[in-house]
Each structure stands twice: as C-alpha cells, then as structure tokens.
KOLKESE-639243 format. One record per residue (C-alpha): residue number from 1; residue in three letters; x, y, z. Coordinates in steps of 0.02 Angstrom, whole numbers. Layout:
% KOLKESE-639243
<pt num="NUM" residuo="Ala" X="X" Y="Y" Z="Z"/>
...
//
This chain:
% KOLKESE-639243
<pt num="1" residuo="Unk" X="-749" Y="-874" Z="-226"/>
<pt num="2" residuo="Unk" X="-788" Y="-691" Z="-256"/>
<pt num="3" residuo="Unk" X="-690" Y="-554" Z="-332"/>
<pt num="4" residuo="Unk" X="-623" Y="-404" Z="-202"/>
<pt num="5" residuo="Unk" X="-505" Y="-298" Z="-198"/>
<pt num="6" residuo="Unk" X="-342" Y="-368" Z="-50"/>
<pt num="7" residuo="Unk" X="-213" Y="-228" Z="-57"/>
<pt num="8" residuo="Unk" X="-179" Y="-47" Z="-129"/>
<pt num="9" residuo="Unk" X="-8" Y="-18" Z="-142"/>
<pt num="10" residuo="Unk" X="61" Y="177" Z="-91"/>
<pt num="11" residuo="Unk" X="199" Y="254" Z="-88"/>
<pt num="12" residuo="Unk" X="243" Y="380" Z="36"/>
<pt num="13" residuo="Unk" X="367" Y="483" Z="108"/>
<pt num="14" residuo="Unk" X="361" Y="443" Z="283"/>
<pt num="15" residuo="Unk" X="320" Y="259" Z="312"/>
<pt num="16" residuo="Unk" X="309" Y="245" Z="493"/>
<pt num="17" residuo="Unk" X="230" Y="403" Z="510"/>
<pt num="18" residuo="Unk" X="107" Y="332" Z="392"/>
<pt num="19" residuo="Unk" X="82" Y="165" Z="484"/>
<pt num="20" residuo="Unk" X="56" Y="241" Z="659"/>
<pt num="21" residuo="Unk" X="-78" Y="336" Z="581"/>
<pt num="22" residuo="Unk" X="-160" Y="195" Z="493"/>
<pt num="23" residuo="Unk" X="-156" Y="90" Z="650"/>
<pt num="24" residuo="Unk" X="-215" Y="231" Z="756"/>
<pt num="25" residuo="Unk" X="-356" Y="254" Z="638"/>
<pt num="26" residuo="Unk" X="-404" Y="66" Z="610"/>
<pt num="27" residuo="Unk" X="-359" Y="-9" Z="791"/>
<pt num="28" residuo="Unk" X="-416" Y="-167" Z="735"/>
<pt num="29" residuo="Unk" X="-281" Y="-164" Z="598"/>
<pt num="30" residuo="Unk" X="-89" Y="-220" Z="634"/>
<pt num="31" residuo="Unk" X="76" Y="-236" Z="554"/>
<pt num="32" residuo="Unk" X="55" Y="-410" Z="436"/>
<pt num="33" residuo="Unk" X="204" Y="-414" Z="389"/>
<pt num="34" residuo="Unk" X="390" Y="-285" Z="347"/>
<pt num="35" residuo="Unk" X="544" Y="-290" Z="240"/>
<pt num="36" residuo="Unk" X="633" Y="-208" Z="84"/>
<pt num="37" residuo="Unk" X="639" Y="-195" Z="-70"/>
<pt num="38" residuo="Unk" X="797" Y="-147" Z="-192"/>
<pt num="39" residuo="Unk" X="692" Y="-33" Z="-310"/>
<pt num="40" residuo="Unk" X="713" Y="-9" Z="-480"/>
<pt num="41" residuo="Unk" X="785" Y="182" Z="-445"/>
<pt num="42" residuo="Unk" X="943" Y="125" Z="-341"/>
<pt num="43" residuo="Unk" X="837" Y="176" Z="-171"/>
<pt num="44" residuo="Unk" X="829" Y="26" Z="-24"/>
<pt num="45" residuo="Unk" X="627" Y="46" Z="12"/>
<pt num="46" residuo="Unk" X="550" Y="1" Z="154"/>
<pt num="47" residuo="Unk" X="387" Y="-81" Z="151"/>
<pt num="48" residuo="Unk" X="247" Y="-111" Z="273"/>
<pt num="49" residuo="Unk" X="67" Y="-220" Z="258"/>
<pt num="50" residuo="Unk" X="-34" Y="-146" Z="359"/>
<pt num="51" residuo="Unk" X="-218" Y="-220" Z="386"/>
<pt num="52" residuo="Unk" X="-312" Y="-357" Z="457"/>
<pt num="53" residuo="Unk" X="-309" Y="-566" Z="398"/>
<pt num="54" residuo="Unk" X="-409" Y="-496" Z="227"/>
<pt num="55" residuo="Unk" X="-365" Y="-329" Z="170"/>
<pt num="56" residuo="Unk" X="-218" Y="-213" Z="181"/>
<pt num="57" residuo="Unk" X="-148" Y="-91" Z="137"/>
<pt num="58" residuo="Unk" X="57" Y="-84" Z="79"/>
<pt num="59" residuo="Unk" X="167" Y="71" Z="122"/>
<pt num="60" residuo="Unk" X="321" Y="74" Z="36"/>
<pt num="61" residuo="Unk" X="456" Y="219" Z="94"/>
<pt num="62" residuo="Unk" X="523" Y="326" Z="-76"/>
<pt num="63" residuo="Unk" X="397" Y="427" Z="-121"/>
<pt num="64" residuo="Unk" X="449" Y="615" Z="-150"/>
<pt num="65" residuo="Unk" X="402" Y="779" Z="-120"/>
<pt num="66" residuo="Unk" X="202" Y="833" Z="-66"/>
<pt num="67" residuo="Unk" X="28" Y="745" Z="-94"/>
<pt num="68" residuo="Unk" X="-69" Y="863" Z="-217"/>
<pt num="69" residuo="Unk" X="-223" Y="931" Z="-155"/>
<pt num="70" residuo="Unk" X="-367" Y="791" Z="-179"/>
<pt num="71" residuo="Unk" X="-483" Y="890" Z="-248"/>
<pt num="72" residuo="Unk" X="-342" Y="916" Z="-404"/>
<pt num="73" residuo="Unk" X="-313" Y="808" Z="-536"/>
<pt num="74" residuo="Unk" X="-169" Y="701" Z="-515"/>
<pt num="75" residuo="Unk" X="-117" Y="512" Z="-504"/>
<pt num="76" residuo="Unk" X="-44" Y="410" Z="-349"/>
<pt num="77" residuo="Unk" X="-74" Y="239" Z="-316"/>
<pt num="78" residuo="Unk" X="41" Y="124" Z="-354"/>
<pt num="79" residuo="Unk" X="-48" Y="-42" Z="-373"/>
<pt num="80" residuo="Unk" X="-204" Y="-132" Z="-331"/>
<pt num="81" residuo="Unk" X="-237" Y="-289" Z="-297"/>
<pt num="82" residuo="Unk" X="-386" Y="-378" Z="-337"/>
<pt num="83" residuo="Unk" X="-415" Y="-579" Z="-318"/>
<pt num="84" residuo="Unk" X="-526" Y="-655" Z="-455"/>
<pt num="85" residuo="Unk" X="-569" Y="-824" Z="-440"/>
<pt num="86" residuo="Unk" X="-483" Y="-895" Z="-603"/>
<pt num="87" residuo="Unk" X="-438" Y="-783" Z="-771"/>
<pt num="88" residuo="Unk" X="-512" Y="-861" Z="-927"/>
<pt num="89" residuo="Unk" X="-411" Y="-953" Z="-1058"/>
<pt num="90" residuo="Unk" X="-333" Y="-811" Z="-1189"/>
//
C-alpha cells in the first residue's frame, strides 16, 4: 500500500457555488456523497465530497467572511487526509 493524500477538508461560504465550480472544473469529478453536520458552533453545516472513486475534496458550508489574498499569509484548510499503510506501535 502506499501513502497519499484522499481528502482536504474546506470550509467555505457558499457550498454549492463551490461544488458547481469544482465539477465544472474537474468534469470527471462528481458528488460522492452529501449530508450535515451539527458543528461544534451551534451552526447545521452542510457538507459535500466532491471527487472521483480516490480523491476528493470535502466542502463544508460555515465558513465566514472573504478568502485572503493567496499571495498573503494566512491559514485555511481545515483537514487533510492522508492514508498510511499502518502507524507503528507507540
């Protein structure tokens, strides 16, 4: 088995904007799978896997206010996940 990343996990303000323009972008890509989530902040997010059978990427509804700039310094993603084949015994 090797190691790769799977998912990055964002959150955004508009979710279905955001999925129409990942699809529209990837075409190979589709909707894996939908639902929500009862965050931690009292909000109802909705959340969206959006790839192919191997890789995707998850966009979660809640996020607030503007992107910065990307040539700024700032911090965004929410989580990535990578598959290892096994962890080693601690």
């Amino acid at each position: 088995m090797k190691y790769y990343l799977e998912h990055a996990n964002l959150s955004v303000v508009d979710a279905q904007d955001t999925v129409k323009f990942l699809l529209t972008a990837i075409p190979d890509w589709k909707i894996r799978g939908t639902g929500e989530w009862d965050a931690p902040t009292g909000q109802t997010v909705d959340w969206f896997h959006v790839g192919d059978d191997e890789n995707y990427i998850t966009v979660q509804s809640g996020g607030d206010g503007r992107a910065k700039e990307w040539t700024g310094q700032w911090t965004g993603v929410k989580h990535l996940g990578i598959v290892v084949p096994a962890l080693p015994p601690s």
